[in-house]
OpenMM code with the backbone's topology and positions (N, CA, C; nanometers):
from openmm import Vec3, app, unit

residues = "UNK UNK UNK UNK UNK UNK UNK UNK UNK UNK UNK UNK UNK UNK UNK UNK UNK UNK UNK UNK UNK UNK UNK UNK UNK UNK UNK UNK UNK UNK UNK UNK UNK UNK UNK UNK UNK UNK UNK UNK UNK UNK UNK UNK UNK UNK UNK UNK UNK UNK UNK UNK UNK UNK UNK UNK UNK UNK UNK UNK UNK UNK UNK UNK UNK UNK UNK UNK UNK UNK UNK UNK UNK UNK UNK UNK UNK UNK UNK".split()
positions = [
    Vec3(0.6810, 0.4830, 2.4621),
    Vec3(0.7063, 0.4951, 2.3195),
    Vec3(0.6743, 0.6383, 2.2764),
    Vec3(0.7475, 0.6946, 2.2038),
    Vec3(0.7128, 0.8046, 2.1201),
    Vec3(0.6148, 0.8521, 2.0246),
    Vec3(0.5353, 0.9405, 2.0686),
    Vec3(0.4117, 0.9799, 1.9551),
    Vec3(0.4677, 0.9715, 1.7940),
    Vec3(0.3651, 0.9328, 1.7632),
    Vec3(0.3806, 0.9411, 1.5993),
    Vec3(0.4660, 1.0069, 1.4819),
    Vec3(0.4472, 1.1069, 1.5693),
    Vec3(0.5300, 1.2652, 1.5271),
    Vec3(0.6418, 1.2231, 1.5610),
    Vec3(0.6791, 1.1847, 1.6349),
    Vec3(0.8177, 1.1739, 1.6956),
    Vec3(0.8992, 1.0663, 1.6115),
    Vec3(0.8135, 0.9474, 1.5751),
    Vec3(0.9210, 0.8438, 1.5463),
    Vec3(0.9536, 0.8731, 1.3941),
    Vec3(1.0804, 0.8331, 1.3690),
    Vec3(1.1247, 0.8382, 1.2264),
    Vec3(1.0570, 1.0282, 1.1376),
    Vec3(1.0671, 1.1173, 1.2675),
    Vec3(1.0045, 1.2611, 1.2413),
    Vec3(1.1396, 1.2990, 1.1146),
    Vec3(1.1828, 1.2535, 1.0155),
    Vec3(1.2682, 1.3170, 0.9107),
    Vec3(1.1896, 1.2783, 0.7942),
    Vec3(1.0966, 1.1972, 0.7962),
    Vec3(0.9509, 1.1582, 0.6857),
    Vec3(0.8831, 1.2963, 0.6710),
    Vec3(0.8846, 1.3224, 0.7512),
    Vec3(0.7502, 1.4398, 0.7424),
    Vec3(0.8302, 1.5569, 0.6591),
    Vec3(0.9472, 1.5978, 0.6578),
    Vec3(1.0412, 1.7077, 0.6195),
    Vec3(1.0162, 1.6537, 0.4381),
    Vec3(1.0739, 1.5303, 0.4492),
    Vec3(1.0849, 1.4829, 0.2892),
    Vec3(0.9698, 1.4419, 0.2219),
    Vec3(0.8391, 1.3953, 0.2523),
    Vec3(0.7250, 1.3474, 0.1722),
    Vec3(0.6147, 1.4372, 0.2515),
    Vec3(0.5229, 1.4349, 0.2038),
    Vec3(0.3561, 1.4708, 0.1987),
    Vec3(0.3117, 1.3931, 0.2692),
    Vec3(0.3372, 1.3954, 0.3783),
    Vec3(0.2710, 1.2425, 0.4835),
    Vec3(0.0923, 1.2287, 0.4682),
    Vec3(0.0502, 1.3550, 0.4777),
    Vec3(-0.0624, 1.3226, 0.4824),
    Vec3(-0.1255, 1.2488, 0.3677),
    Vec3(-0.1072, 1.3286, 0.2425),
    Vec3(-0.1604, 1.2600, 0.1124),
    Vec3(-0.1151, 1.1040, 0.0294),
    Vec3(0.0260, 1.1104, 0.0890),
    Vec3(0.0907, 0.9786, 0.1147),
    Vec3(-0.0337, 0.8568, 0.1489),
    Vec3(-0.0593, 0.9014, 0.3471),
    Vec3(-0.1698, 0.8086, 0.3707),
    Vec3(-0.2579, 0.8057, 0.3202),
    Vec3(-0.3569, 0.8982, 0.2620),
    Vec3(-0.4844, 0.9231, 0.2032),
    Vec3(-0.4341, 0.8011, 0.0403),
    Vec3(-0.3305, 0.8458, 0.0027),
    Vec3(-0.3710, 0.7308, -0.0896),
    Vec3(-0.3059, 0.5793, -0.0996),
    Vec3(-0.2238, 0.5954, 0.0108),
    Vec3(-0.2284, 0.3830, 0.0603),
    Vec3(-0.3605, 0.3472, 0.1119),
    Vec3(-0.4339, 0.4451, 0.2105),
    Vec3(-0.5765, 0.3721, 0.2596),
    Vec3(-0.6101, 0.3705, 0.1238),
    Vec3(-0.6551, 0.4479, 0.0454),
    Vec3(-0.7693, 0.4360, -0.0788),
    Vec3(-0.7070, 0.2984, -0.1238),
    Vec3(-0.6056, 0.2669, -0.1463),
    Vec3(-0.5190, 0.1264, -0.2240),
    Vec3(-0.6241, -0.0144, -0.1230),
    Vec3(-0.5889, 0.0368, -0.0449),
    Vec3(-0.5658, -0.0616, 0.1054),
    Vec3(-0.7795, -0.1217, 0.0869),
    Vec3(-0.8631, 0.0089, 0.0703),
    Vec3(-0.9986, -0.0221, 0.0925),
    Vec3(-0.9962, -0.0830, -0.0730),
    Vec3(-0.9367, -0.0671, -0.1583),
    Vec3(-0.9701, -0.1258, -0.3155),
    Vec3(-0.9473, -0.2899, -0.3080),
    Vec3(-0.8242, -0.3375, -0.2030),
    Vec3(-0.7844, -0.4093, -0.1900),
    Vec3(-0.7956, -0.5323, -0.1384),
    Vec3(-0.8397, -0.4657, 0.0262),
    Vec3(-0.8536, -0.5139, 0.1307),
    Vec3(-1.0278, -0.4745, 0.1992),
    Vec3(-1.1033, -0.4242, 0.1243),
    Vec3(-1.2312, -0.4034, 0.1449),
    Vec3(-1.2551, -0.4137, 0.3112),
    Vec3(-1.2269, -0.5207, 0.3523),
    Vec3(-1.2794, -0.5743, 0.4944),
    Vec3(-1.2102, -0.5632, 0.5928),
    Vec3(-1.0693, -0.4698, 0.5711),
    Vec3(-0.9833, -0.4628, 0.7130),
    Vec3(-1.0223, -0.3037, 0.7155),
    Vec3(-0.9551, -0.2508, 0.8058),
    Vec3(-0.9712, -0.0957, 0.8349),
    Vec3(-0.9497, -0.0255, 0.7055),
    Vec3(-1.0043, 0.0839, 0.7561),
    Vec3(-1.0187, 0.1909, 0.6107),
    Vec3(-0.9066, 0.2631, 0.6115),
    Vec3(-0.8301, 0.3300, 0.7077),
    Vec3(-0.7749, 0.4347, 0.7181),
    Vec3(-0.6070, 0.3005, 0.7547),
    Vec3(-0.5098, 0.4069, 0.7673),
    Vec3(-0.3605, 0.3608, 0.7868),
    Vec3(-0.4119, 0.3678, 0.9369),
    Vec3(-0.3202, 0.2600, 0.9953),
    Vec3(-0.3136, 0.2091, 1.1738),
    Vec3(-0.1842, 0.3584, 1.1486),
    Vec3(-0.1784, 0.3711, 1.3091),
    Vec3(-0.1115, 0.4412, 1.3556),
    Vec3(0.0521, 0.3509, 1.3829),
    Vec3(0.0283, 0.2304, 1.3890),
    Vec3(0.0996, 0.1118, 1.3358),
    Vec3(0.1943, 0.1606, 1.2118),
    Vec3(0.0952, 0.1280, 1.1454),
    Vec3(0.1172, 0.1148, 0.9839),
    Vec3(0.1833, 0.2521, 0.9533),
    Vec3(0.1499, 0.3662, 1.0060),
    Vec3(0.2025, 0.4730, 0.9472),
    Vec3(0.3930, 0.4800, 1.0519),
    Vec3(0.3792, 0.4379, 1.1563),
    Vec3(0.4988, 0.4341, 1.1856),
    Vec3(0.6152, 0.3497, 1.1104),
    Vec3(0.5711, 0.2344, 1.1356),
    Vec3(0.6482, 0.1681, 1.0244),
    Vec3(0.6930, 0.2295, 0.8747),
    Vec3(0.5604, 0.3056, 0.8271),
    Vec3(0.6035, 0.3331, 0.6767),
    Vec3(0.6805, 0.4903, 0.7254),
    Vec3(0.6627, 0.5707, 0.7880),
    Vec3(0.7428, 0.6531, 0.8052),
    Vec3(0.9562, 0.5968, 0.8424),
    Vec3(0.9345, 0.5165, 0.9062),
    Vec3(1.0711, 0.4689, 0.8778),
    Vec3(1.1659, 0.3997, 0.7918),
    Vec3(1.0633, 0.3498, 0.7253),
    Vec3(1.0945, 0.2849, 0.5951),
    Vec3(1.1392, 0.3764, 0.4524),
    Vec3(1.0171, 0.4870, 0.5016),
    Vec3(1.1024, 0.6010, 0.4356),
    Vec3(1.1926, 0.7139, 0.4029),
    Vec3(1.2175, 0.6637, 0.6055),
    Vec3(1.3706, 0.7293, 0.6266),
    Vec3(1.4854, 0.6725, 0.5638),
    Vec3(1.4863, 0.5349, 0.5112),
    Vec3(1.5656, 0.4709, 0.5165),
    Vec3(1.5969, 0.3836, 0.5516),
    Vec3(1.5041, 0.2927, 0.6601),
    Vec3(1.5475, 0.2317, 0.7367),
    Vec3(1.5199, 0.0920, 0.6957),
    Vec3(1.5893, -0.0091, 0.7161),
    Vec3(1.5179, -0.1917, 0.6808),
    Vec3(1.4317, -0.2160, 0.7705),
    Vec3(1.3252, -0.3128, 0.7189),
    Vec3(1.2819, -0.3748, 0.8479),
    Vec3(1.3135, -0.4030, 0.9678),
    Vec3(1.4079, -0.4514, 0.9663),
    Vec3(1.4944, -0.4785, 1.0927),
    Vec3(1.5639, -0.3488, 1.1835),
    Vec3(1.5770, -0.2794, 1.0875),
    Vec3(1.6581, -0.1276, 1.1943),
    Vec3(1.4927, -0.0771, 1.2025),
    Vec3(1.3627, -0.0651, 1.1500),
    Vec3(1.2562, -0.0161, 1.2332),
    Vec3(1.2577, -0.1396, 1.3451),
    Vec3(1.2723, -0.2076, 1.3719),
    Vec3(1.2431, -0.3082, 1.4545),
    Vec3(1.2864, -0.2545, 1.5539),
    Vec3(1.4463, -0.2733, 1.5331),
    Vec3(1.5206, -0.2665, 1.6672),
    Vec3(1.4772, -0.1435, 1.7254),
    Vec3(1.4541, -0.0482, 1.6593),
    Vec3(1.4426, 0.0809, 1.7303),
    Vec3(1.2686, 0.1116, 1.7758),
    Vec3(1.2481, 0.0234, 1.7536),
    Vec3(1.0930, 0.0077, 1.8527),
    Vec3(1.0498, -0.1209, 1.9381),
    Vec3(1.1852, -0.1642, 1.9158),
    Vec3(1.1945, -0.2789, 2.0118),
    Vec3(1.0531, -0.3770, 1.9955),
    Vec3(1.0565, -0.4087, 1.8709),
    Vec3(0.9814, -0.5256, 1.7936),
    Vec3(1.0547, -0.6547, 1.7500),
    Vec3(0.9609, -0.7457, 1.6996),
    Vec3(1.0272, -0.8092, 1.5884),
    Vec3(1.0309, -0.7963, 1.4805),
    Vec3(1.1424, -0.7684, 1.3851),
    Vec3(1.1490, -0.7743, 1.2574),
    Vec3(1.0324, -0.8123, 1.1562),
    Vec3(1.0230, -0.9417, 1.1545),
    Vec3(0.9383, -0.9815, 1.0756),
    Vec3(0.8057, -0.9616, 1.0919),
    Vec3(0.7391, -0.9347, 1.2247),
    Vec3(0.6571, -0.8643, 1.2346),
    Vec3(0.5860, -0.6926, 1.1887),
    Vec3(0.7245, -0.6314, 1.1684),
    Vec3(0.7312, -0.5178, 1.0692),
    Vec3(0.7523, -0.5546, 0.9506),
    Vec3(0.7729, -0.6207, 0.8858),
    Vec3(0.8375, -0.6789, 0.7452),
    Vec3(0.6864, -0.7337, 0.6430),
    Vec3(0.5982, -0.7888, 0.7674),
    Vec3(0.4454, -0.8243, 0.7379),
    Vec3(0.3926, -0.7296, 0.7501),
    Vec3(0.3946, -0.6455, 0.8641),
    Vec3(0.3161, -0.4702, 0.8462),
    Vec3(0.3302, -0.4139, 0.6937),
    Vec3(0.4932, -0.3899, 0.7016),
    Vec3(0.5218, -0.3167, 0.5522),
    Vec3(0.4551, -0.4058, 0.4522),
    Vec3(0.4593, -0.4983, 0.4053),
    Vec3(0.3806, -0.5726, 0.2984),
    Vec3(0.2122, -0.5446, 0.3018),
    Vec3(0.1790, -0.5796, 0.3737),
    Vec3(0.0374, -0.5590, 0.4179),
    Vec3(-0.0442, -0.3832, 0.3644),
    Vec3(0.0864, -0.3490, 0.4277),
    Vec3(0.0236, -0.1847, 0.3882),
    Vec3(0.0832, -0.1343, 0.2485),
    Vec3(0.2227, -0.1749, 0.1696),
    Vec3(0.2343, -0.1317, 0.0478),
    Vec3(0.1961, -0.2181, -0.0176),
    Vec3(0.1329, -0.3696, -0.0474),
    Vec3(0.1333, -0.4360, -0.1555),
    Vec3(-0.0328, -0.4741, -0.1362),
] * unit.nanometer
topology = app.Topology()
chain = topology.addChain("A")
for resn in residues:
    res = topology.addResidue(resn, chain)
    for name in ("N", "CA", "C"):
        topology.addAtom(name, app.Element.getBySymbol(name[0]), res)
């Protein structure tokens, strides 16, 4: 699999990735107090493709997941 950097790398050109994450974790610890503090390396892949453009399902296929298993990532980490 491709480093971080690599996947869905047209995020980083168009948004502030870093400050991006800095303030879903802050959401995420207001929220979720008791899971991790910081974005999974997970979590930031997924949301980097999501903000390429992509559906759940086209991050899927192209990391050779299941869908809905990204579809619960993305929820988890924006809501």
């Amino acid at each position: 699999m491709a480093s971080i950097q690599e996947q869905f790398a047209q995020a980083a050109n168009d948004w502030d990735l870093p400050r991006l994450y800095l303030d879903l974790a802050c959401a995420k610890r207001q929220v979720a107090p008791h899971k991790k503090k910081e974005l999974t390396d997970v979590e930031k892949i997924h949301l980097r493709g999501l903000l390429c453009g992509h559906s759940p399902a086209e991050i899927a296929a192209k990391l050779v997941k299941g869908a809905k298993g990204v579809e619960v990532d993305l929820c988890n980490t924006l809501y």
